[in-house]
Biopython code that builds the backbone (N, CA, C, O; Angstrom):
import numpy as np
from Bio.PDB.StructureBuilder import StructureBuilder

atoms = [
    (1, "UNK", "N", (-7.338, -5.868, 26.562)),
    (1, "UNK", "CA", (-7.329, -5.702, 25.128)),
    (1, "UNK", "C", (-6.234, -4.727, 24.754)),
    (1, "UNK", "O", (-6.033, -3.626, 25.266)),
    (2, "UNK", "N", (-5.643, -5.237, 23.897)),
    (2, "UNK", "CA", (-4.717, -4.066, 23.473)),
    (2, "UNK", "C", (-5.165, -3.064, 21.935)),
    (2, "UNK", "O", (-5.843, -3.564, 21.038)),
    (3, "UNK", "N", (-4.705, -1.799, 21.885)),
    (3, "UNK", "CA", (-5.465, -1.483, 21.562)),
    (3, "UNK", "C", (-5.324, -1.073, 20.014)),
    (3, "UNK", "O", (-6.035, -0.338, 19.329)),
    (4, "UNK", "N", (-3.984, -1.911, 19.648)),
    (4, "UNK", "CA", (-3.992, -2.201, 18.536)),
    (4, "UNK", "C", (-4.495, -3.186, 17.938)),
    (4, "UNK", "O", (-4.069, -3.201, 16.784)),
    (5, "UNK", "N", (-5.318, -4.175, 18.179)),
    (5, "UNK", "CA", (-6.524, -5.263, 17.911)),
    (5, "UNK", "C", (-7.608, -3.847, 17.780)),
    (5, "UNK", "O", (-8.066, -3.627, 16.659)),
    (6, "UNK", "N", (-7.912, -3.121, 18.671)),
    (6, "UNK", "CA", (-9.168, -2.615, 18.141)),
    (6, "UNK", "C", (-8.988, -1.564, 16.978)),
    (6, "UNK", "O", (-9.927, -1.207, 16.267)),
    (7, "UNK", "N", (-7.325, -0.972, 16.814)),
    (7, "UNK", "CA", (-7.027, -0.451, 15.526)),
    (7, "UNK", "C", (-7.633, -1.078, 14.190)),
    (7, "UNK", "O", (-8.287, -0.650, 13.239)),
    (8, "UNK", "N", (-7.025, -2.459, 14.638)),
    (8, "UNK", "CA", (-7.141, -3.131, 13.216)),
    (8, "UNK", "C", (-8.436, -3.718, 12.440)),
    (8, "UNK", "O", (-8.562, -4.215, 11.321)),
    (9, "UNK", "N", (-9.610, -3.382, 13.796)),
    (9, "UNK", "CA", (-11.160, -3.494, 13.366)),
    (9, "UNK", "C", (-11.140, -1.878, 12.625)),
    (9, "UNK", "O", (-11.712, -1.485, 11.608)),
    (10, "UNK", "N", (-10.434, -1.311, 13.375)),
    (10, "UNK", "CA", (-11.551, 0.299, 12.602)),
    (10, "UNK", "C", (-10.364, 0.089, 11.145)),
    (10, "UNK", "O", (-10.996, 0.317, 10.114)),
    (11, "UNK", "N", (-8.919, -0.263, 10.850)),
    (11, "UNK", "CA", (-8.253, -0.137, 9.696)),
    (11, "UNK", "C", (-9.263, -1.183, 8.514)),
    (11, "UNK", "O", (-9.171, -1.073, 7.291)),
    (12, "UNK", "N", (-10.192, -2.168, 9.231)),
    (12, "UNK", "CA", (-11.001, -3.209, 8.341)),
    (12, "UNK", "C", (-11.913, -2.432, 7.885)),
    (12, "UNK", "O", (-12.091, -2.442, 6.667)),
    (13, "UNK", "N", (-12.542, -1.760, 8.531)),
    (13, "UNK", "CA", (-13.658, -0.889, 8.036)),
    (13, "UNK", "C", (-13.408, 0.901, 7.525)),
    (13, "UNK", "O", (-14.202, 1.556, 6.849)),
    (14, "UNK", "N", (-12.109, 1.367, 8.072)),
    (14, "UNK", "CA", (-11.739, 2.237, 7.015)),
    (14, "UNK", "C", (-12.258, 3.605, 8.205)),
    (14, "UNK", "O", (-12.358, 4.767, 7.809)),
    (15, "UNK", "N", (-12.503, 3.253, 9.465)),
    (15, "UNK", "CA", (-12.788, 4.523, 10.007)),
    (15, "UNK", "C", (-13.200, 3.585, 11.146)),
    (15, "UNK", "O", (-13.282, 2.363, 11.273)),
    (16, "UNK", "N", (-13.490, 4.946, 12.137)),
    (16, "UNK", "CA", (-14.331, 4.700, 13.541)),
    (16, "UNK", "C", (-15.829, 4.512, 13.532)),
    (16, "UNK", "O", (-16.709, 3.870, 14.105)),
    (17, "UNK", "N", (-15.639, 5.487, 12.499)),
    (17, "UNK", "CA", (-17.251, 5.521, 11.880)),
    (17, "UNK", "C", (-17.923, 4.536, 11.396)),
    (17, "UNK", "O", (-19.150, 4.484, 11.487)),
    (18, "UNK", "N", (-17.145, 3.555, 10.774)),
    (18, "UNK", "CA", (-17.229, 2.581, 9.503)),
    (18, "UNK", "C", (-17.484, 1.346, 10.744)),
    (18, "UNK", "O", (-18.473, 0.629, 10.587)),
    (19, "UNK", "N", (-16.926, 1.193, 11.513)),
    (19, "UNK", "CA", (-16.476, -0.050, 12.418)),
    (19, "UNK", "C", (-17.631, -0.018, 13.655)),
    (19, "UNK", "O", (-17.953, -1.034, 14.271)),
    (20, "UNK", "N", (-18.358, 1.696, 13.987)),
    (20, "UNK", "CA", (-19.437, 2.062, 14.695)),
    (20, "UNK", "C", (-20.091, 1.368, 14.080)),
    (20, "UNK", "O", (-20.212, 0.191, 14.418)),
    (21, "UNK", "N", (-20.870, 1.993, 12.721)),
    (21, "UNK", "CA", (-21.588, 1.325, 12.235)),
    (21, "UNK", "C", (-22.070, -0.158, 11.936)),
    (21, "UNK", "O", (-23.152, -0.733, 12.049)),
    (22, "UNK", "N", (-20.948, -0.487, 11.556)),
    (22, "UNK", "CA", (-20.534, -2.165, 11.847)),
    (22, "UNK", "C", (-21.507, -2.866, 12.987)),
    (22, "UNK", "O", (-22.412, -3.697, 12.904)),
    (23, "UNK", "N", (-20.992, -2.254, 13.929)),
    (23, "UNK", "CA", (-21.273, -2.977, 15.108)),
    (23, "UNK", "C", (-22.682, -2.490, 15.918)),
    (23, "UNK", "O", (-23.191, -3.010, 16.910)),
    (24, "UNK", "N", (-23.043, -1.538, 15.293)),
    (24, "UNK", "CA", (-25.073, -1.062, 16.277)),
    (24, "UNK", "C", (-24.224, -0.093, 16.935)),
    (24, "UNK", "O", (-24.870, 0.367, 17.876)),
    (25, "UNK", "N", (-23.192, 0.376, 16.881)),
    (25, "UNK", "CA", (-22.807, 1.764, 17.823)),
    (25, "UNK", "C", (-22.661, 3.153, 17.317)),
    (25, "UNK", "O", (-22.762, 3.283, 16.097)),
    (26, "UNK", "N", (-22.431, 4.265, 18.063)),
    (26, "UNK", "CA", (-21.741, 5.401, 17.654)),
    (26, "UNK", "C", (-20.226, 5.716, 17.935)),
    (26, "UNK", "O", (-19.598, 5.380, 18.940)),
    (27, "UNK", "N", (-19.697, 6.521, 16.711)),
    (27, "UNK", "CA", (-18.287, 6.662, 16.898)),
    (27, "UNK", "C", (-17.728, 6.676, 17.650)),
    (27, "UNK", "O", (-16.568, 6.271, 17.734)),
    (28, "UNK", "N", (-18.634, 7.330, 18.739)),
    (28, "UNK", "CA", (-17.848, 8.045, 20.037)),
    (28, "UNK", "C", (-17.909, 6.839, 21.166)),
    (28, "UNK", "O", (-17.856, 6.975, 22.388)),
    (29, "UNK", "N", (-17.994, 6.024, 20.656)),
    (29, "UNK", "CA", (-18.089, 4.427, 21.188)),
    (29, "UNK", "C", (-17.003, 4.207, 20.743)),
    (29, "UNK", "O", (-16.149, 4.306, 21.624)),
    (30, "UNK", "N", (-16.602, 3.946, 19.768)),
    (30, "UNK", "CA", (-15.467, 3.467, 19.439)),
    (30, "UNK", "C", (-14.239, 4.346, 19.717)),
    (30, "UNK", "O", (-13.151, 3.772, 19.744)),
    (31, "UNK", "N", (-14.281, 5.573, 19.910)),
    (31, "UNK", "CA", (-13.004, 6.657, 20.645)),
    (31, "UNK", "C", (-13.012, 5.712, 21.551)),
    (31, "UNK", "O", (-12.379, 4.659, 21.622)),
    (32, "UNK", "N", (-14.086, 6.375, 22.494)),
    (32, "UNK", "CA", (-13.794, 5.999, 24.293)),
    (32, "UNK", "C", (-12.839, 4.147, 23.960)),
    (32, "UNK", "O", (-11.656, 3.997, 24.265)),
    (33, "UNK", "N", (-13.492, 3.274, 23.471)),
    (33, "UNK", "CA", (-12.509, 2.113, 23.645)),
    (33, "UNK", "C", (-11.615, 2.128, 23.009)),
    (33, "UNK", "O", (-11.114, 1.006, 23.091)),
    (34, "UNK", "N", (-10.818, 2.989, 22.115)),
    (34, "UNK", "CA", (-9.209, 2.955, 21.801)),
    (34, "UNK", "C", (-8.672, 3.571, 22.682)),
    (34, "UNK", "O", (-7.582, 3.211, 23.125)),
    (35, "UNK", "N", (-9.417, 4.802, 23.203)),
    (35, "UNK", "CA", (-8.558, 5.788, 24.079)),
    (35, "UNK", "C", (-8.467, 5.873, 25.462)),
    (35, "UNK", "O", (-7.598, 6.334, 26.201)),
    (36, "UNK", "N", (-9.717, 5.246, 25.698)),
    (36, "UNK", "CA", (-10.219, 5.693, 27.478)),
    (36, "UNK", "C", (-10.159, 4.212, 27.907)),
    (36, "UNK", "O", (-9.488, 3.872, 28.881)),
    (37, "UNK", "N", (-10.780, 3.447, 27.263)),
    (37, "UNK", "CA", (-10.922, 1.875, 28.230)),
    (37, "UNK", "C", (-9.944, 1.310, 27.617)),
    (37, "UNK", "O", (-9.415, 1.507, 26.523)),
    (38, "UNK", "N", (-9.715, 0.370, 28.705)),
    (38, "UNK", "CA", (-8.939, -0.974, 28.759)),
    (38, "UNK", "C", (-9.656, -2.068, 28.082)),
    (38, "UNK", "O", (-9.222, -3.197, 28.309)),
    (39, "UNK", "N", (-10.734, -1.949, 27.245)),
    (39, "UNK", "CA", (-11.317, -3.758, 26.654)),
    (39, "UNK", "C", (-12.661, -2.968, 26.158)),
    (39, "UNK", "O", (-13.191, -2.000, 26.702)),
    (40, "UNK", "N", (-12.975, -3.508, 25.225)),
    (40, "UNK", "CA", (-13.931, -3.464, 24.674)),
    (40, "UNK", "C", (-15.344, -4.697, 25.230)),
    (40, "UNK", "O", (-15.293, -5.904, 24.994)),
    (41, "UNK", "N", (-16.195, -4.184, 25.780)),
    (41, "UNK", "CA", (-17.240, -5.304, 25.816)),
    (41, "UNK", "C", (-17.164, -6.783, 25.158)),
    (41, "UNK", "O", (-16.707, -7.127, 24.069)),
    (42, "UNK", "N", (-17.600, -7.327, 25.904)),
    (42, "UNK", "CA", (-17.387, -8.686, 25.170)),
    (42, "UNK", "C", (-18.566, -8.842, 23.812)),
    (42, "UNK", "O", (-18.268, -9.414, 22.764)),
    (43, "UNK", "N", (-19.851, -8.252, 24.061)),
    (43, "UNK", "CA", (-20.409, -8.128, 23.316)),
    (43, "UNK", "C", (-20.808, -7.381, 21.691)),
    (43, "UNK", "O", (-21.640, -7.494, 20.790)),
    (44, "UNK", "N", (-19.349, -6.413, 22.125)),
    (44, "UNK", "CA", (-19.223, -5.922, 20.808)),
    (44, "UNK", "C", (-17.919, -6.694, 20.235)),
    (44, "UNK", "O", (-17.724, -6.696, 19.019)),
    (45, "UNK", "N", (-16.965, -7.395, 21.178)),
    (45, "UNK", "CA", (-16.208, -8.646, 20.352)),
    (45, "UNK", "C", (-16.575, -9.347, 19.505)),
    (45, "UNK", "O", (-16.246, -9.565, 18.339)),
    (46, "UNK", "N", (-17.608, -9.849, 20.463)),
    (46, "UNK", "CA", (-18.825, -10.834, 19.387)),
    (46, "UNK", "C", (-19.139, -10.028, 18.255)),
    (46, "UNK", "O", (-18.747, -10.527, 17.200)),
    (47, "UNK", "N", (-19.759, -8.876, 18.143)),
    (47, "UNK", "CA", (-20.003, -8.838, 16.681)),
    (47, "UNK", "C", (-19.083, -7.883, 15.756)),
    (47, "UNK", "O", (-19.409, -7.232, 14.763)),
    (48, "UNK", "N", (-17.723, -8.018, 16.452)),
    (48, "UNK", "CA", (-16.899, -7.526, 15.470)),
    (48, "UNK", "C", (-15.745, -8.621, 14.880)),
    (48, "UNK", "O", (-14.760, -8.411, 14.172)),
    (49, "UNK", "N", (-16.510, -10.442, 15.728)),
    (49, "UNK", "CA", (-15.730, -11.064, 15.092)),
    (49, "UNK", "C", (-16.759, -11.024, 13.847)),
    (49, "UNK", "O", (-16.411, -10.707, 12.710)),
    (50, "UNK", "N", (-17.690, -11.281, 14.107)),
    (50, "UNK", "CA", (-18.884, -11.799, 13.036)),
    (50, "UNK", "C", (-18.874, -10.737, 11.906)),
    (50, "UNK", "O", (-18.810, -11.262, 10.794)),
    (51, "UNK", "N", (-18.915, -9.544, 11.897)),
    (51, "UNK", "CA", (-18.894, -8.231, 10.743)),
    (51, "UNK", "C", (-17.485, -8.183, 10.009)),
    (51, "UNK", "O", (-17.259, -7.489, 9.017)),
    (52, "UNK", "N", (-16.465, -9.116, 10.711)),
    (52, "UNK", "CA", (-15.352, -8.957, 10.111)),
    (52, "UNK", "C", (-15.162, -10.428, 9.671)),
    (52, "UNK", "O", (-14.178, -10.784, 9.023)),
    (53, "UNK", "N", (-15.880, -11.035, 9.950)),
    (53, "UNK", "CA", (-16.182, -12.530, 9.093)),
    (53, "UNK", "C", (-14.579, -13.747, 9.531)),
    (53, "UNK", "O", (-13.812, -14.465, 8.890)),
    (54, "UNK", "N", (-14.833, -13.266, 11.296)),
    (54, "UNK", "CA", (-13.511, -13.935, 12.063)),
    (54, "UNK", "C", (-12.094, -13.666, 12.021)),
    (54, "UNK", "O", (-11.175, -14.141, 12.688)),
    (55, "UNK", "N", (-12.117, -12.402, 10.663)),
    (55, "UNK", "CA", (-10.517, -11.762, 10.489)),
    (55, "UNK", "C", (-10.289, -11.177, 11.723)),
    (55, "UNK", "O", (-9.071, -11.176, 11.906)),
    (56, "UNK", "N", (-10.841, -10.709, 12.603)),
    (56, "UNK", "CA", (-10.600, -9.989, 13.745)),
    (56, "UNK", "C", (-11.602, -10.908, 15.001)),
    (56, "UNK", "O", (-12.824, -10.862, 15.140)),
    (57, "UNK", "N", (-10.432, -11.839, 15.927)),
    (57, "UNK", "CA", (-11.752, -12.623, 16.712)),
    (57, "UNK", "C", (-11.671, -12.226, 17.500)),
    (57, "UNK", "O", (-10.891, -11.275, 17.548)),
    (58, "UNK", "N", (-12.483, -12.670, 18.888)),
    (58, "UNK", "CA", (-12.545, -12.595, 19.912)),
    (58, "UNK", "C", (-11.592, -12.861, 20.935)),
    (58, "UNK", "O", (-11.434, -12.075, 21.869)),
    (59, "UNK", "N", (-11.025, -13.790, 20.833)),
    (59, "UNK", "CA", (-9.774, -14.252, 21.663)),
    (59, "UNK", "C", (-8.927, -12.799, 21.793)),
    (59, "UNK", "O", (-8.422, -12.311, 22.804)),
    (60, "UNK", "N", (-8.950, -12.258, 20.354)),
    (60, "UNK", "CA", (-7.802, -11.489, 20.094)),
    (60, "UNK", "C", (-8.540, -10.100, 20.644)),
    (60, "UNK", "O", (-7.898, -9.266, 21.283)),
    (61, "UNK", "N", (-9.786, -9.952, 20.370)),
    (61, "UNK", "CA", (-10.226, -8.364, 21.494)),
    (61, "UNK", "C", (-10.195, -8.875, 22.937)),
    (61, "UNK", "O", (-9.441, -8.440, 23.808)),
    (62, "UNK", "N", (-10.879, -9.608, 23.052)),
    (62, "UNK", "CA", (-10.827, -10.126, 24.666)),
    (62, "UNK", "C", (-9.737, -11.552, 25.427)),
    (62, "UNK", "O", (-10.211, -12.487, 26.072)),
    (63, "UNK", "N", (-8.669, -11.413, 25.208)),
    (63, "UNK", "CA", (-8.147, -13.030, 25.751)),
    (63, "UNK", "C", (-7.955, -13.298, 27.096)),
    (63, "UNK", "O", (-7.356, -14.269, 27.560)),
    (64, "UNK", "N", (-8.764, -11.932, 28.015)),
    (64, "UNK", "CA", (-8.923, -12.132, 29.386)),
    (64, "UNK", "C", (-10.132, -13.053, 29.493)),
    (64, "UNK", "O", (-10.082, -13.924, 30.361)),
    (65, "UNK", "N", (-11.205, -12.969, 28.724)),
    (65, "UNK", "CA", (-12.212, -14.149, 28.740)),
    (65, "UNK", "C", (-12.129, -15.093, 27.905)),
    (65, "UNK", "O", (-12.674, -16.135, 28.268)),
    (66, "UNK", "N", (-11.405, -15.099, 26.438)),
    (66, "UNK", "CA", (-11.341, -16.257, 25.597)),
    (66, "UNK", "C", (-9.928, -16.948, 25.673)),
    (66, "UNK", "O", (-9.694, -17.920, 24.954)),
    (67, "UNK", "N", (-8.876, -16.391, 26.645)),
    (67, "UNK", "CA", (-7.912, -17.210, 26.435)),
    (67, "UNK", "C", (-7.898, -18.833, 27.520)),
    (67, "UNK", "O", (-8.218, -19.084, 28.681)),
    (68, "UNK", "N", (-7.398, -19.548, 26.480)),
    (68, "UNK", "CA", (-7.606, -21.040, 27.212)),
    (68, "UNK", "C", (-8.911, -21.713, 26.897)),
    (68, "UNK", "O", (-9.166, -22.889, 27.156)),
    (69, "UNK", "N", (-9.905, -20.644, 26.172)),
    (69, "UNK", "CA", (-11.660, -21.559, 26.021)),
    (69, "UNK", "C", (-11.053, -22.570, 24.728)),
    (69, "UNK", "O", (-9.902, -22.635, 24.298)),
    (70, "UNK", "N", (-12.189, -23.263, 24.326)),
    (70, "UNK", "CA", (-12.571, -23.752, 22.875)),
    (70, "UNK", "C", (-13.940, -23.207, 22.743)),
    (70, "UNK", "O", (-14.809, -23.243, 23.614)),
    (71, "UNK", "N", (-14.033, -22.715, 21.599)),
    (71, "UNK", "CA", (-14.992, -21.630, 20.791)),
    (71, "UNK", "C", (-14.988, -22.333, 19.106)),
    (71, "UNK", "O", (-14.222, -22.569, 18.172)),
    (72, "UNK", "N", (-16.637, -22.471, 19.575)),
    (72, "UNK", "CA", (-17.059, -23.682, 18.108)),
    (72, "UNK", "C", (-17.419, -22.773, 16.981)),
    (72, "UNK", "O", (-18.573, -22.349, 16.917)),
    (73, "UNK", "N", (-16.522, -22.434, 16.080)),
    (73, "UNK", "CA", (-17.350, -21.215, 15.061)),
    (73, "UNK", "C", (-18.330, -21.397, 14.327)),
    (73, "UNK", "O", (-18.246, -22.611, 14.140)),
    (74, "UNK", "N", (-19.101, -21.099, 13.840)),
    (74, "UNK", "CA", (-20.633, -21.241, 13.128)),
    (74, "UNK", "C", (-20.571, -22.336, 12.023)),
    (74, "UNK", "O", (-21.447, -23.185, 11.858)),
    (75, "UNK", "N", (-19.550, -22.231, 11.362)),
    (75, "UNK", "CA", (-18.484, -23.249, 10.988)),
    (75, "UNK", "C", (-19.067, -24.558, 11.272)),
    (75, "UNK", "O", (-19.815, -25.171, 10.512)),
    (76, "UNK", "N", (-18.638, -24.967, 12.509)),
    (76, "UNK", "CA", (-18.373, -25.616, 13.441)),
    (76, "UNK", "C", (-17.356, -26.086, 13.544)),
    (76, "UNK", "O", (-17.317, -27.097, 14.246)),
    (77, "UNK", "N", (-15.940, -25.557, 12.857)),
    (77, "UNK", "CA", (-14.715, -25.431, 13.640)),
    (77, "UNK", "C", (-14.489, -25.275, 14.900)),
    (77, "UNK", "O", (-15.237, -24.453, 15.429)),
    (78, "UNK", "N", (-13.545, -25.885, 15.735)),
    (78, "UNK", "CA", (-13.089, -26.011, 17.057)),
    (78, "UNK", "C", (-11.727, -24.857, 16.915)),
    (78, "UNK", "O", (-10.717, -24.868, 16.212)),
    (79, "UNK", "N", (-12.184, -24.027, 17.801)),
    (79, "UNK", "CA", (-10.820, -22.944, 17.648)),
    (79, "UNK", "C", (-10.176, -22.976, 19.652)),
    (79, "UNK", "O", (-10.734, -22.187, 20.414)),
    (80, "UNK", "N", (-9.405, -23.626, 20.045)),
    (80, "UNK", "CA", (-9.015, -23.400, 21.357)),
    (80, "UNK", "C", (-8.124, -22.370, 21.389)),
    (80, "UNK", "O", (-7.252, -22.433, 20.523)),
    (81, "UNK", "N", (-8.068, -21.046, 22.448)),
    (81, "UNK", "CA", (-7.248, -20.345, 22.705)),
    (81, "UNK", "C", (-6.242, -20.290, 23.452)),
    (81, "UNK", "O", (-6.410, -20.800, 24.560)),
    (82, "UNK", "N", (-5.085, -19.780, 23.212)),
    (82, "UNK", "CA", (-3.790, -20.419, 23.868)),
    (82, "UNK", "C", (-4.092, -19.980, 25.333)),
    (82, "UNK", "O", (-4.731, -18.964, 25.609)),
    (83, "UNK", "N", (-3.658, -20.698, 26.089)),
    (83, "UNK", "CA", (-2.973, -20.265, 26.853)),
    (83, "UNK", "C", (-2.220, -19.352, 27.648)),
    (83, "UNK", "O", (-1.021, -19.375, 27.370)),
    (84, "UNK", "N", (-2.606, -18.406, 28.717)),
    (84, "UNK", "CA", (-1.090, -17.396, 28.736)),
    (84, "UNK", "C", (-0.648, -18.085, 30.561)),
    (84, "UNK", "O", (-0.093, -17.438, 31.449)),
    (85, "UNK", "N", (-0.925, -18.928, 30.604)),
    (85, "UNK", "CA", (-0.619, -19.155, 31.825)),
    (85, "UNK", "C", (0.731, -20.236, 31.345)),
    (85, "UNK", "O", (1.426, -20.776, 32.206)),
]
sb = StructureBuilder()
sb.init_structure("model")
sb.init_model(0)
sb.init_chain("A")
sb.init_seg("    ")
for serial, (resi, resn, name, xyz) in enumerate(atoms, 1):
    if name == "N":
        sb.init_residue(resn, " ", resi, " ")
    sb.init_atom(name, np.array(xyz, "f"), 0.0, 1.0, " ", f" {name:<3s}", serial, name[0])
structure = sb.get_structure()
């Protein structure tokens, strides 16, 4: 994950705080994954595509697990992820 994708969840919600909340966490959840880790859980991908209403998806926090899938959105849009191979 790079960790300007997870910038641009906390710039959606206006803080660390804002984007914690968002997601069932505490701030200091959201430090440690801009600063300390390499990727954010896949499970808080998931619901920071969903709280950000797909402006920020999954492919794009995680494309070590979503790149190359097809991912059916609630939608039921077909979204396939590129490729990096």
């Amino acid at each position: 994950m790079k960790t300007h994708v997870l910038q641009k969840a906390v710039n959606f919600f206006g803080s660390q705080s804002g984007l914690a909340k968002a997601v069932g966490k505490k701030q200091g959840h959201v430090w440690w994954w801009l600063n300390k880790s390499t990727r954010v859980p896949v499970e808080i991908a998931l619901r920071i595509e969903k709280a950000t209403r797909g402006e920020i998806s999954r492919e794009e926090l995680r494309p070590d697990l979503f790149d190359g899938v097809t991912v059916v959105r609630p939608t039921g849009q077909f979204v396939q992820g590129e490729s990096g191979q």
